[in-house]
matplotlib code that plots the C-alpha trace (Angstrom):
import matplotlib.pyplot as plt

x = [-17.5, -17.9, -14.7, -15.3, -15.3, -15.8, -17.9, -19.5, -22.7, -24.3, -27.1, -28.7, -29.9, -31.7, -30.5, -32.9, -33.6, -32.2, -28.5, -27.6, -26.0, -26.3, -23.9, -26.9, -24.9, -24.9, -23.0, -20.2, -22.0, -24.9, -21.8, -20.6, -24.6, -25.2, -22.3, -23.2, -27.0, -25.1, -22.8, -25.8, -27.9, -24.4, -24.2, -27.9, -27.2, -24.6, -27.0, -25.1, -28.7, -29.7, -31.1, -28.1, -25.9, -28.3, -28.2, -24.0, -24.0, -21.9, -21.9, -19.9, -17.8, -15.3, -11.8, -11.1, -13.5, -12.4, -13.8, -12.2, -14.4, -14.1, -17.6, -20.8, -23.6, -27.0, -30.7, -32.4, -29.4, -29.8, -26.5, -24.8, -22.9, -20.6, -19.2, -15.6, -13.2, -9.8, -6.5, -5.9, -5.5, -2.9, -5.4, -8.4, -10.2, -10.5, -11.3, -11.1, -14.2, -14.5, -17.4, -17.6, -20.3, -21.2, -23.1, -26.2, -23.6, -21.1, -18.4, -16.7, -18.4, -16.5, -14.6, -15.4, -13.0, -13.7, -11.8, -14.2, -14.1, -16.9, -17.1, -18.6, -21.7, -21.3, -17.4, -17.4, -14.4, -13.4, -13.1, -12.3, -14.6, -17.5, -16.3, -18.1, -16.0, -13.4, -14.2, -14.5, -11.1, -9.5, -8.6, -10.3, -7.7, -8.3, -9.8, -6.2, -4.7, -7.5, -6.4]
y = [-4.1, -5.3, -4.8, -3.5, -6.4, -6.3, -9.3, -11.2, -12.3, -11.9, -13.4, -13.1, -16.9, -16.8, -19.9, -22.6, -24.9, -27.5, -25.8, -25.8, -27.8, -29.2, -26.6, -24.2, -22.4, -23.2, -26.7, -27.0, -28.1, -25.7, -23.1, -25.3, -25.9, -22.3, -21.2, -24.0, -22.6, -19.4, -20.0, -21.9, -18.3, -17.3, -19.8, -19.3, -15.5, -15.3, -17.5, -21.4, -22.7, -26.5, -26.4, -25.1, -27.8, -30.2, -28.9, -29.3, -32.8, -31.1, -30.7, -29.5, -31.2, -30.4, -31.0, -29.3, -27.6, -26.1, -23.7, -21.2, -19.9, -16.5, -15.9, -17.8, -17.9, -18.3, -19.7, -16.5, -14.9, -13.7, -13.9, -12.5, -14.8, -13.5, -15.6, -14.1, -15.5, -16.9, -17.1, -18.9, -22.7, -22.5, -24.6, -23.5, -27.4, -25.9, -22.4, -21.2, -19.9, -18.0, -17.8, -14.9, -15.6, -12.2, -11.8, -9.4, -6.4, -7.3, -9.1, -12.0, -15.3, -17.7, -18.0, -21.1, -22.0, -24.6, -25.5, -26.5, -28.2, -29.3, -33.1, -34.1, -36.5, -38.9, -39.8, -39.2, -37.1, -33.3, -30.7, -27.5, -24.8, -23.0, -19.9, -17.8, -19.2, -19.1, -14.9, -14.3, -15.1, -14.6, -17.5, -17.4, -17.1, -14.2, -15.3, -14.5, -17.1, -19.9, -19.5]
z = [7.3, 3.5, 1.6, -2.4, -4.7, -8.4, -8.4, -11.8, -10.0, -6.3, -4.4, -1.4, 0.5, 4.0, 6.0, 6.6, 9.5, 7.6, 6.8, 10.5, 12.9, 16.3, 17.1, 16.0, 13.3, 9.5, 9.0, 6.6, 3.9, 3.8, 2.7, -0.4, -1.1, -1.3, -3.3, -5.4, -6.0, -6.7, -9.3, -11.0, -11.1, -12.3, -15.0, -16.2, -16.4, -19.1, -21.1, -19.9, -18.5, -17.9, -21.1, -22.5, -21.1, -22.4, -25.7, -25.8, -24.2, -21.3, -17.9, -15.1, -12.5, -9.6, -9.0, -6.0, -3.3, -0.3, 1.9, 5.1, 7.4, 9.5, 11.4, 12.1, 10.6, 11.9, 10.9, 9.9, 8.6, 4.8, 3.6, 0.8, -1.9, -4.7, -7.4, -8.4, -11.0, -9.0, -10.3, -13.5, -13.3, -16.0, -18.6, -21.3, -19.4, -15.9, -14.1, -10.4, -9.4, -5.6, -3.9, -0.9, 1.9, 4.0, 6.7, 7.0, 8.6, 5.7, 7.7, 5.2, 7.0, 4.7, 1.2, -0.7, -3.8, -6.5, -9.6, -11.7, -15.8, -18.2, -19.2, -22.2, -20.4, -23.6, -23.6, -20.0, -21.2, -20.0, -23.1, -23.3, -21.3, -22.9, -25.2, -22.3, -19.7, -21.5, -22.2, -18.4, -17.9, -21.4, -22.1, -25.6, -28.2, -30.9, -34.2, -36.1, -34.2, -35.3, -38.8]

ax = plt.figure().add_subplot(projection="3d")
ax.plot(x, y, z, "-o")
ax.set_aspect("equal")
plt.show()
C-alpha cells in the first residue's frame, strides 16, 4: 500500500496510448515526461510560472536524471506523482528534486530523481536558484548575514 509522505506538490496523470510500449506498459520515458509535467504544476504553484521565468531571463536545466522502477504501469492507469525535495546537493546553483509515481492501489511504480539548476538564457550561464527554491530547502541565508 501507499507509504505517508510529506510531499510539496501531487498530481494525478492517466496514461495515454502514446506513453506505452510495445511491451504494452508505460515506456521509460513516459515516467521522466510525467514527472516533468509535474514539477511544472509544482513550479507554477509557488508563483515560478513561464511567465515568471520569462520575466527573470531564467530557465531551468538538468544535470542528472535517473529513474528506478518497482511495478508496471498500464494504459488506463491514473497514476499518482509527488514532487519531494531530495537530499541537498551541497550548492545554493543546484537542488534534488524526487518525483514518486504510484499506482491506482498505491503501490510505488517508480522513483524518478533530477538535480536540477537555473541558467540565465542570456549568458548561457547557471546562477544561483530562485529565493523560493532556495526557501524550500533553506538554503536562503538570513537577512543579518547579507549585511
Amino acid at each position: 500500500m501507499s507509504e505517508l509522505i510529506e510531499a510539496l506538490y501531487d498530481k494525478s496523470i492517466e496514461i495515454r496510448w502514446a506513453d506505452c510500449d510495445a511491451n504494452q506498459h508505460m515506456r521509460h520515458s513516459a515516467y521522466s515526461d510525467v514527472c516533468a509535467h509535474t514539477r511544472i504544476g509544482f513550479l507554477d504553484q509557488i508563483g515560478l510560472t513561464a511567465e515568471w521565468f520569462k520575466e527573470q531571463g531564467i530557465g531551468p536545466v538538468l544535470f542528472k536524471e535517473e529513474t528506478e522502477y518497482f511495478r508496471e504501469a498500464f494504459m488506463g492507469e491514473v497514476l499518482r506523482i509527488t514532487v519531494e525535495s531530495g537530499e541537498p546537493t551541497g550548492s545554493k546553483k543546484s537542488v534534488r528534486i524526487v518525483n514518486k509515481v504510484y499506482k491506482p492501489n498505491g503501490e510505488l511504480a517508480a522513483q524518478h530523481q533530477v538535480v536540477v539548476g537555473w541558467m540565465d538564457v542570456k549568458l548561457r550561464k547557471v546562477v544561483e536558484l530562485p529565493k523560493k527554491i532556495q526557501q524550500l530547502y533553506g538554503l536562503e541565508l538570513p537577512t543579518e548575514a547579507l549585511v
